[in-house]
Each structure stands twice: as C-alpha cells, then as structure tokens.
C-alpha positions as CSV (number, residue, x, y, z in Angstrom):
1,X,70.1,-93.2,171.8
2,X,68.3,-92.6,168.3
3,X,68.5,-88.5,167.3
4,X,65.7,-86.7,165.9
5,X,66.7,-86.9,162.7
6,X,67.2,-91.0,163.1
7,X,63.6,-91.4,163.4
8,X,61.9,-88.8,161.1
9,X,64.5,-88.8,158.3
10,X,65.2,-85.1,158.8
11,X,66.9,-83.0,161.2
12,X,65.2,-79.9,163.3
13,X,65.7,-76.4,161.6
14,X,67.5,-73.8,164.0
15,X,65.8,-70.5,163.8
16,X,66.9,-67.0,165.8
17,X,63.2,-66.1,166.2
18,X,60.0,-68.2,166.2
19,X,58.4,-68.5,163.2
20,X,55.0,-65.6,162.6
21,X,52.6,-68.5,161.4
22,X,53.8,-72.0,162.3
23,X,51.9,-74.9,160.4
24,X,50.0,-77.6,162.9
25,X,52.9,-80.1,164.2
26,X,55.5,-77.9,162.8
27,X,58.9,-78.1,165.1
28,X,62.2,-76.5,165.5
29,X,65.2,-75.1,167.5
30,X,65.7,-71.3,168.6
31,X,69.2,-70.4,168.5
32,X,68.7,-67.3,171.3
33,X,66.4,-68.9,173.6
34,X,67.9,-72.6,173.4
35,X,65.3,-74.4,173.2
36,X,62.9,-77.1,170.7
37,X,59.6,-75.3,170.0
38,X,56.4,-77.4,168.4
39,X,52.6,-76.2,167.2
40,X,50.0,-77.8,168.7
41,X,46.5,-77.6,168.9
42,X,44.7,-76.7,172.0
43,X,41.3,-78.3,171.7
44,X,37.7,-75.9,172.6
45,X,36.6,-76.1,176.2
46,X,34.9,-74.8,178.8
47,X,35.9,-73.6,181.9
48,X,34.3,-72.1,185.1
49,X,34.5,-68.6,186.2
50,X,33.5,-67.1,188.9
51,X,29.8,-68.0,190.5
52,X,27.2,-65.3,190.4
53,X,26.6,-63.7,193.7
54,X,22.4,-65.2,193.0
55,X,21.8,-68.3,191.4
56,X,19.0,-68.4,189.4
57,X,17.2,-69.4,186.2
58,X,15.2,-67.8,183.1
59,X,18.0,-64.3,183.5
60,X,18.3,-61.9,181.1
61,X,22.0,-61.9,179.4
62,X,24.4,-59.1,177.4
63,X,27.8,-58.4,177.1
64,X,30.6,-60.3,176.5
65,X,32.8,-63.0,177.8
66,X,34.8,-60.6,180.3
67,X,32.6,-57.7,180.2
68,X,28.9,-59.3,180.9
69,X,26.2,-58.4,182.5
70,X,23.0,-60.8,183.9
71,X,19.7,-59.8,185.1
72,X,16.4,-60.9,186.4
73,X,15.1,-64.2,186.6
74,X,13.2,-66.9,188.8
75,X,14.2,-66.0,192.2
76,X,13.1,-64.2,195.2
77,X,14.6,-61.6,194.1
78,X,13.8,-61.4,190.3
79,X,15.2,-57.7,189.9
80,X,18.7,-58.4,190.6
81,X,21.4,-57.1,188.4
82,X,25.0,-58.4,188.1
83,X,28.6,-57.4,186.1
84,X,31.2,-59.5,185.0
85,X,34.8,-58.9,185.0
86,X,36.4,-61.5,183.6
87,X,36.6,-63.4,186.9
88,X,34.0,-62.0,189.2
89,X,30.4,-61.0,189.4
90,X,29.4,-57.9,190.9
91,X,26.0,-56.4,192.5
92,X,24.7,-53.5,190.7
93,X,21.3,-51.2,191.1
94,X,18.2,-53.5,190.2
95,X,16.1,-53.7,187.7
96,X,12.6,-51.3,188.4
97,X,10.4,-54.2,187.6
98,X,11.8,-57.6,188.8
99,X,10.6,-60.2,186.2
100,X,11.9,-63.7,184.3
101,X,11.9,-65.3,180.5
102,X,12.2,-61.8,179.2
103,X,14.1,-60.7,175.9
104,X,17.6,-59.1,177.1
105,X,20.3,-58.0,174.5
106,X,23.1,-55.4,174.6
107,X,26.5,-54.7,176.4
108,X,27.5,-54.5,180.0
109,X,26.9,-50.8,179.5
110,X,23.9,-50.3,177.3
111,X,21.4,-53.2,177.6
112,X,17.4,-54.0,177.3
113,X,15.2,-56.2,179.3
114,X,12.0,-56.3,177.6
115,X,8.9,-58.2,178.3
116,X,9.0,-61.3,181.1
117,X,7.1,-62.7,183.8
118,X,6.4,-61.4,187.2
119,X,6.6,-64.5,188.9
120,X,5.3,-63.2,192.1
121,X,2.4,-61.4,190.9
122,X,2.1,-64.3,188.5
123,X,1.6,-61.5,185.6
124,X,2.7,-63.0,182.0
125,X,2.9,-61.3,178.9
126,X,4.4,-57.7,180.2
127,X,4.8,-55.2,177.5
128,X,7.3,-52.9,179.1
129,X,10.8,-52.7,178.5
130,X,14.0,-51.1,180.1
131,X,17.5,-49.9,179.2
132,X,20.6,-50.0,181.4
133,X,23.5,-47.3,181.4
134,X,25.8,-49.2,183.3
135,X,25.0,-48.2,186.6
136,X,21.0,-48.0,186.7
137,X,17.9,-49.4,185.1
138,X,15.5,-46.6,183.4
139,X,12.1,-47.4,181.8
140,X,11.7,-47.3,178.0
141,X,8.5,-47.5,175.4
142,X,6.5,-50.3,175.5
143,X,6.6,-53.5,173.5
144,X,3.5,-53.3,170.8
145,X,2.6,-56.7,172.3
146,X,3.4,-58.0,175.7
147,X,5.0,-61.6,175.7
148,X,7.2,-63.7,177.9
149,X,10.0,-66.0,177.4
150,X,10.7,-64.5,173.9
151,X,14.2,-63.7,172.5
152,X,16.4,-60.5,172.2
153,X,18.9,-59.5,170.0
154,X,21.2,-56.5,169.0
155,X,22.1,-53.7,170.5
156,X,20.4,-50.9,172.5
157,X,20.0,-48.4,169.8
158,X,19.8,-51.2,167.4
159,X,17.4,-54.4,168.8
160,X,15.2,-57.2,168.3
161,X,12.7,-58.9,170.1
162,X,11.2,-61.9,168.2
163,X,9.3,-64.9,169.4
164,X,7.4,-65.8,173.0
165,X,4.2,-66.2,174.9
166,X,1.3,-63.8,174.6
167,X,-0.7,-65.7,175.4
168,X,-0.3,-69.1,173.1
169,X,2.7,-69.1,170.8
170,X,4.1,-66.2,169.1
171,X,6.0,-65.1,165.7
172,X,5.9,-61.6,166.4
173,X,9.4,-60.1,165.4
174,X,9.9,-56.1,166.9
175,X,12.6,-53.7,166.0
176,X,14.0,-51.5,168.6
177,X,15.6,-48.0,167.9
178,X,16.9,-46.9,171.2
179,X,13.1,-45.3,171.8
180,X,10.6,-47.0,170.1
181,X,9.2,-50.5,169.3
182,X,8.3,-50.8,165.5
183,X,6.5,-54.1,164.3
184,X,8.4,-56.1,161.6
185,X,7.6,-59.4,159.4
186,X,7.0,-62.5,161.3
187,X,8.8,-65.8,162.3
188,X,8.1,-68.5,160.3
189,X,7.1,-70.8,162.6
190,X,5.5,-69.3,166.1
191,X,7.6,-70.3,168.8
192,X,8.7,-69.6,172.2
193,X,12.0,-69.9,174.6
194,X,14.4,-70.0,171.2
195,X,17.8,-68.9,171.6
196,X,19.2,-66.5,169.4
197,X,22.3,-64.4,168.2
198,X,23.5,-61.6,165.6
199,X,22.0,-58.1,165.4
200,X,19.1,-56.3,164.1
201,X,19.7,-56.8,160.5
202,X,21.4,-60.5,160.6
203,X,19.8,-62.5,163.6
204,X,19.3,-66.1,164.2
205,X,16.5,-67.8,165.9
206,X,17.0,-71.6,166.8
207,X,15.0,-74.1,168.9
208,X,12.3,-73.6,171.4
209,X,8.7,-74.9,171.8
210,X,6.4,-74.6,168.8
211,X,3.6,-76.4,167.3
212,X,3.4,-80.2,167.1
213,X,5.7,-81.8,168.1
214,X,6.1,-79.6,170.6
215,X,10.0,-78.9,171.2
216,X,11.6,-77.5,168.1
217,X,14.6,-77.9,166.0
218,X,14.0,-75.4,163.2
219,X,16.4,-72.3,162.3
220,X,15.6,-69.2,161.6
221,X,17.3,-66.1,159.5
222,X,16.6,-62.7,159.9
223,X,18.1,-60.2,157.2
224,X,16.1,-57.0,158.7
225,X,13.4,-57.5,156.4
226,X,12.0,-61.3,156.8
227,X,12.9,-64.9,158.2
228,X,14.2,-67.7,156.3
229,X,14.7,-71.0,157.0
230,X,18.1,-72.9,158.0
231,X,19.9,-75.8,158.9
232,X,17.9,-77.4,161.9
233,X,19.8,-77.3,165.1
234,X,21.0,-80.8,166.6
235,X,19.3,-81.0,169.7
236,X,15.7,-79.7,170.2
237,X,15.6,-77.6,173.3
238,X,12.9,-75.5,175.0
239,X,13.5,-72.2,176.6
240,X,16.9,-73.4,177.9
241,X,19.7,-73.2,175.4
242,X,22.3,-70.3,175.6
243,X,23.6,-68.9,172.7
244,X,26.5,-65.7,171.5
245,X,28.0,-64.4,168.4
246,X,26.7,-63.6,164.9
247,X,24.5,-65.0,162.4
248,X,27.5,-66.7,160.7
249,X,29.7,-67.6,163.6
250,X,27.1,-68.3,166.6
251,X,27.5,-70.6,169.2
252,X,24.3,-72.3,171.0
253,X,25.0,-74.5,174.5
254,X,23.3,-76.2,177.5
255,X,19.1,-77.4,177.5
256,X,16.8,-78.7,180.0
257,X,18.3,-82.1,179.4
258,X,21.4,-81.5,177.5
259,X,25.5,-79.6,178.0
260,X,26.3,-80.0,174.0
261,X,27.2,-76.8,172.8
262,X,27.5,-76.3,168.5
263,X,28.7,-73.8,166.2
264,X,26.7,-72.3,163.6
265,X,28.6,-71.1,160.4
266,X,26.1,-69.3,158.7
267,X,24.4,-72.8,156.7
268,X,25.4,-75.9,159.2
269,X,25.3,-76.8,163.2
270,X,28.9,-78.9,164.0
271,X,28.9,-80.0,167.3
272,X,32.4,-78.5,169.6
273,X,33.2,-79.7,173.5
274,X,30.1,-79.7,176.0
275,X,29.8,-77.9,179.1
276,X,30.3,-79.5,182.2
277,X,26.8,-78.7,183.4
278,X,23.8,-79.7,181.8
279,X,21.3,-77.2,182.2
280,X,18.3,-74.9,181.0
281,X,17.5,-71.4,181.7
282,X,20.8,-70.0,181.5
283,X,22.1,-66.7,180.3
284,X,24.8,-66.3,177.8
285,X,26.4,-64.0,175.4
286,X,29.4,-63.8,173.9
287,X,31.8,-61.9,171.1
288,X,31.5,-65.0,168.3
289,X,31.6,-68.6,168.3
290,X,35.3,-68.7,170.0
291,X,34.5,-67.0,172.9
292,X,31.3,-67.2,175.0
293,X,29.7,-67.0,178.5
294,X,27.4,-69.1,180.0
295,X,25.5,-67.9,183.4
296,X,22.8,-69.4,186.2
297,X,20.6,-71.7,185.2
298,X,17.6,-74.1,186.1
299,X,17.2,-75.0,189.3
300,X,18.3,-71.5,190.5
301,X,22.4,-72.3,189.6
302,X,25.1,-70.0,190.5
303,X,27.7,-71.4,187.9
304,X,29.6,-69.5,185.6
305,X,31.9,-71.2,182.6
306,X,33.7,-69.8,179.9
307,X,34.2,-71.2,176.2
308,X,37.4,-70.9,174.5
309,X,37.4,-72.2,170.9
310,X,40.0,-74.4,169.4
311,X,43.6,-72.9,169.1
312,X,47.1,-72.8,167.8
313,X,49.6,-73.4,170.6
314,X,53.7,-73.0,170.5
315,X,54.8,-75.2,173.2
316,X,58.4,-75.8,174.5
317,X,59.5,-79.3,174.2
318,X,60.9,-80.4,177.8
319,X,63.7,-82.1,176.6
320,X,66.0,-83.0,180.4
C-alpha cells in the first residue's frame, strides 16, 4: 500500500497542538490527540430555521441572525409581532397599527416600523411611525411624508427611511433621531420596494421599481449627506429582495421570481449560494454579509433560513 509521502513526495508534519492559522488544504499529524488533521473549506449556504408562528409577506425586519425580530405584513392579522432566538419564533405584543410594505430597521430590542399600508382599510401612504422596546409597540412622530413600501435603515436613535409610494414614485430620503423625522437630500432615481442595508450615515439602496423600464437594477450610496451611484445589482427585483449588513459587506437575497442571493463589497455585486426558496416579500436582516436571516415571504410563507458565509474548516481525516 503506497504511504503518504509515496504519493505527494513529502511526509505529514507531527505537531503537539493544531496549528493557530492553517493555510487552505494544509495537513498534518497531532502527536496528543493521534490523529491526521486537514483545512478545508466549507462553502456559503443556507439553511432553515425555525418557521414563524404566521406566515406572511411584505413584514417589517430588524435584528440579527439569532436575535431577530419580524413584524407586520399582508395577513389577517397585519399587527403581528414575532422574536427570534436562534431556532425559534416567538409571539410578542402587537404592533398598534397593523399595516404592510412599511420601512422597519433596528434590533430585536429597539426597532421602527414606519409608514405602510393598511391593507384592510385599504389606506396607502401612512405617515406614522413606531418604536419597539422589546416587549411593546409605542407611537413616535410622524414621517414628513406618508409612503408605503419604502426602505429603512439604521438604528432607532439613528435611522433612515428612503424611497416608496406616496402616491407615484418616491426619492424622498428621512433621517430619524430617536424622536423626530428630519428631511435629507434625495435618491437619485425615485424608486419604490428597494432593499437596503448600512446605517444612517453609510446606507445602500438597491433595486426596486422605478421609472421606465420599470423594475430596477441601479445602486445607491448614502454617506449622510447625498446618494451616489454604484455597481448595478445582478438581478432586477421589485419590492421583494431581502438584504443585511453594511454598505461595504451587504448581502441582498430572494425576488418575486428569483433565490440568488449576492454580496456587496462596497464597489461590486458577486453572486454566493441561493436560497432554497425563491420568493418576494420577505424580511431579513443580518450582522454582515456572512451571516444573515431571511423571514416569510410572498404568498403568506412561514419559512425561515439562515446564511452562513464561506469558511475555514479543520477536519479529522478518518483514516480505519
């Protein structure tokens, strides 16, 4: 039987302890724990988690990958408000005015729903916004102008509202301080239903339906001043793509008619793995581009999956 060294021209090197930052492919023996170690690469994925207690589409999402929260959208019950653990989903106190396709940003624990559609009532455009504590809903100021299916951004003392319906197309862009609304320099291009990621001063708008031809591609930059324009993104998507992270590390996934998921680095879209689910109308947030969470969905969807990025691995070589 050939050895090791036979067929690579060099023997395995015997270590006591693992090595701190093994190279891709890199191999050897540990002396104390007898046995051949290798680097691999474990390639992005997604995977599901657990379902949320109401399926349903055009939610508001904040939080993280095991610490997120979802709320609202087109259901019966349009007020509903769920947590994330990691695993589970949670009911929590409702929101005080059930609505869809409104602007939600934040954490599990200090979130904003502002703006939306009453889909009852069939009221567009509301102005009002909320803020959530972690256990209930209060009101907040007003939006200067009412819109639906617009994005959010940031955090609760620190947001951003840009984007949306009021009625026709929109480029409004609106600050949020943790009290009031302030009115900021516009998007380039009006737009509504774009995804979006970063904070208050370094946000990213992407995709959505705009002027002719309709369904966008376009990316925008915001610095906390004004919008510039970036690298389109790869698949033009209306009101339906998911998206986490930071301006230079932000992750967009799902569409109406598409499960690709790409990574933004700050000047270029790369494609990673798709979802298993195709679908639009889905919450998401996430902590950067290598970790994100993807919730509900159109038509009224319950699933829950969970990105992991591409990773080093040390594996034990099976060797009986």
């Amino acid at each position: 039987m050939s050895t090791y060294r036979e067929v690579k021209g060099y023997s395995i090197k015997k270590v006591d302890s693992d090595p701190a930052n093994p190279k891709e492919g890199q191999i050897w023996y540990n002396n104390i724990s007898k046995q051949i170690k290798v680097r691999i690469v474990v390639p992005a994925a997604w995977a599901s988690g657990g379902n949320l207690n109401t399926g349903r589409a055009g939610l508001g999402g904040a939080g993280i990958q095991t610490a997120a929260l979802a709320f609202g959208g087109s259901t019966p019950s349009l007020d509903e408000t769920e947590e994330y653990n990691g695993s589970s989903w949670s009911e929590q106190n409702n929101l005080n005015t059930g609505r869809f396709y409104g602007g939600g940003f934040g954490s599990q624990t200090a979130a904003v729903m502002a703006g939306g559609i009453i889909q009852t009532a069939g009221t567009r455009n509301l102005n009002n916004s909320e803020e959530y504590d972690g256990t209930s809903w209060t009101e907040g100021n007003n939006l200067n102008t009412g819109r639906d299916i617009l994005a959010g951004a940031g955090t609760l003392t620190a947001g951003l509202c840009f984007g949306g319906h009021e009625p026709g197309n929109s480029g409004k862009t609106e600050e949020y301080d943790g009290t009031s609304w302030s009115e900021q320099n516009d998007l380039n291009t009006v737009v509504r239903g774009s995804s979006r990621a970063g904070i208050q001063t370094s946000a990213l708008s992407f995709g959505g339906d705009g002027p002719a031809p309709g369904v966008q591609v376009q990316t925008e930059e915001y610095d906390g001043t004004s919008w510039t324009t970036g690298a389109d993104y790869p698949v033009a998507q209306e009101a339906g793509t998911g998206s986490s992270g930071p301006q230079t590390a932000a992750l967009g996934f799902g569409g109406y008619t598409t499960s690709s998921t790409n990574v933004y680095d700050g000047s270029s879209w790369t494609a990673t793995a798709s979802m298993a689910t195709a679908r639009g109308g889905l919450g998401g947030d996430g902590t950067n581009a290598t970790s994100a969470i993807a919730f509900g969905g159109a038509p009224s969807r319950n699933i829950t999956e969970e990105f992991t990025d591409t990773a080093f691995s040390t594996k034990t070589v099976d060797v009986s």
